[in-house]
C-alpha positions as CSV (number, residue, x, y, z in Angstrom):
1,X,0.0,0.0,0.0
2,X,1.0,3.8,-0.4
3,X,0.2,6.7,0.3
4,X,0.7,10.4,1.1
5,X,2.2,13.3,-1.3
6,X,5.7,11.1,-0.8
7,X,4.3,8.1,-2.0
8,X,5.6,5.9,1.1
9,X,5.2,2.1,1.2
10,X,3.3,0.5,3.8
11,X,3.4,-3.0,5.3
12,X,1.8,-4.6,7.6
13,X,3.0,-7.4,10.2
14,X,1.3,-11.1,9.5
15,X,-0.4,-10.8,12.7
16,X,-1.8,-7.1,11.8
17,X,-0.3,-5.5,14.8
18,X,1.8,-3.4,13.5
19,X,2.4,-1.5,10.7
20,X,6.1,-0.8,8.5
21,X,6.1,2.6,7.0
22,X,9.2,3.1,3.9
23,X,10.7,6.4,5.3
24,X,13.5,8.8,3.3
25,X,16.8,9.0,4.4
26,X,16.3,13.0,5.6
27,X,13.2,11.8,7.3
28,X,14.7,8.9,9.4
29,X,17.7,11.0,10.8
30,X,15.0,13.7,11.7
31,X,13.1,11.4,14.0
32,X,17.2,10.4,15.3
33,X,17.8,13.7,16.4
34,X,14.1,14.1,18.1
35,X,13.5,10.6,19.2
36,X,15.1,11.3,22.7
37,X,12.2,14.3,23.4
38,X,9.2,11.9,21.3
39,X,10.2,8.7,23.7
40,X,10.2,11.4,26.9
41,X,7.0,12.9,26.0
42,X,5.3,9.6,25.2
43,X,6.9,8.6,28.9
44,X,5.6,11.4,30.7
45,X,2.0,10.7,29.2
46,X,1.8,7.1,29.7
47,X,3.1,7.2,33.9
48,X,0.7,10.1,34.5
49,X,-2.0,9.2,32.7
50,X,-2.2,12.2,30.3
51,X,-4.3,11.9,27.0
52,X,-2.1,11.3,23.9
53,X,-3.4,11.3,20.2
54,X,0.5,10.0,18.9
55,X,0.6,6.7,16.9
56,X,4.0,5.6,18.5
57,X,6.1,5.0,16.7
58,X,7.8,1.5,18.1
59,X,11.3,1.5,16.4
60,X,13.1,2.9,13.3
61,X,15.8,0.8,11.6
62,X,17.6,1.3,8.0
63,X,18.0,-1.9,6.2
64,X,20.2,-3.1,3.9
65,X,19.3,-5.9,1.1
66,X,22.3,-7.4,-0.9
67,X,21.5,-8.8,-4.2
68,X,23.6,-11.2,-5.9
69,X,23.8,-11.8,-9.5
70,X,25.9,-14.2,-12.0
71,X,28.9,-14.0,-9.2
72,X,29.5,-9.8,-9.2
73,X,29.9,-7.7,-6.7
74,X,26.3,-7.7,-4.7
75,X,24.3,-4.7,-5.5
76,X,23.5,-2.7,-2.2
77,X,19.9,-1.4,-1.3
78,X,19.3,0.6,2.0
79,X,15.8,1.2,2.9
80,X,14.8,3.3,5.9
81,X,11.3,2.3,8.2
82,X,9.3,3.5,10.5
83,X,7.5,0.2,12.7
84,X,4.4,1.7,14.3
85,X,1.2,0.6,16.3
86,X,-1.8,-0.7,13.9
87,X,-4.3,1.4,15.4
88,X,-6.8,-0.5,13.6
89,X,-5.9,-3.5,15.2
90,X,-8.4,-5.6,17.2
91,X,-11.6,-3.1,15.8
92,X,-14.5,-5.4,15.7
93,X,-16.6,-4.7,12.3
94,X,-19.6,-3.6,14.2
95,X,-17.6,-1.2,16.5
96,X,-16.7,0.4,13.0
97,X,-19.6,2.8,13.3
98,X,-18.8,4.8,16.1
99,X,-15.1,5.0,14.9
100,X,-14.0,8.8,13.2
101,X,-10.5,8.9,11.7
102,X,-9.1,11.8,10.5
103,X,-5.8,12.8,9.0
104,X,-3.6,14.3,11.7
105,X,-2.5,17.6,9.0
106,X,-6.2,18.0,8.5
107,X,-6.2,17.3,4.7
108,X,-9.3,15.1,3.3
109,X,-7.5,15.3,-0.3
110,X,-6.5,12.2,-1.9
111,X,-6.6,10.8,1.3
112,X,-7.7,7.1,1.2
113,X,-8.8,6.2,5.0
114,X,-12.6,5.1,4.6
115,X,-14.9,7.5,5.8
């Protein structure tokens, strides 16, 4: 699946509980640099209780994928990924109905979330 003016790939675990978003390079050494304030934050809220909207984001790794043809030198692919909560996950189909989502930049374009 993709999605998003970026075009990201999206995964999902086999067991649906989480989900694997394809990140850039740029974007995955942001969320370095802020992780230690997210992880905090996302502390802080869980041990006193206070409401939090965040997905949370669980891990991010970059992966490398070495391909090996007719005996070369293996061709070298990194990817970058995001592994977050499936907030979907464990929605019963008639609980569906009292369920908004809602983009968290507030844009309903070419957005492809069922209303």
């Amino acid at each position: 699946m993709t999605g998003g003016k970026t075009k990201s790939k999206f995964y999902r675990s086999f067991d649906d509980k989480y989900v694997f978003k394809e990140i850039k390079k740029t974007e995955f050494h942001w969320f370095i640099e802020f992780a230690p304030q997210y992880f905090d934050y996302l502390c802080k809220s869980f041990f006193h209780n206070y409401p939090c909207a965040l997905c949370k984001i669980l891990g991010a790794f970059k992966i490398k994928i070495s391909t090996y043809k007719n005996n070369k030198e293996p061709k070298i692919t990194k990817k970058y990924i995001y592994i977050t909560e499936n907030l979907n996950f464990g929605i019963k189909q008639e609980d569906e109905s009292h369920i908004i989502r809602y983009d968290l930049k507030g844009s309903t374009l070419n957005r492809f979330v069922k209303d």
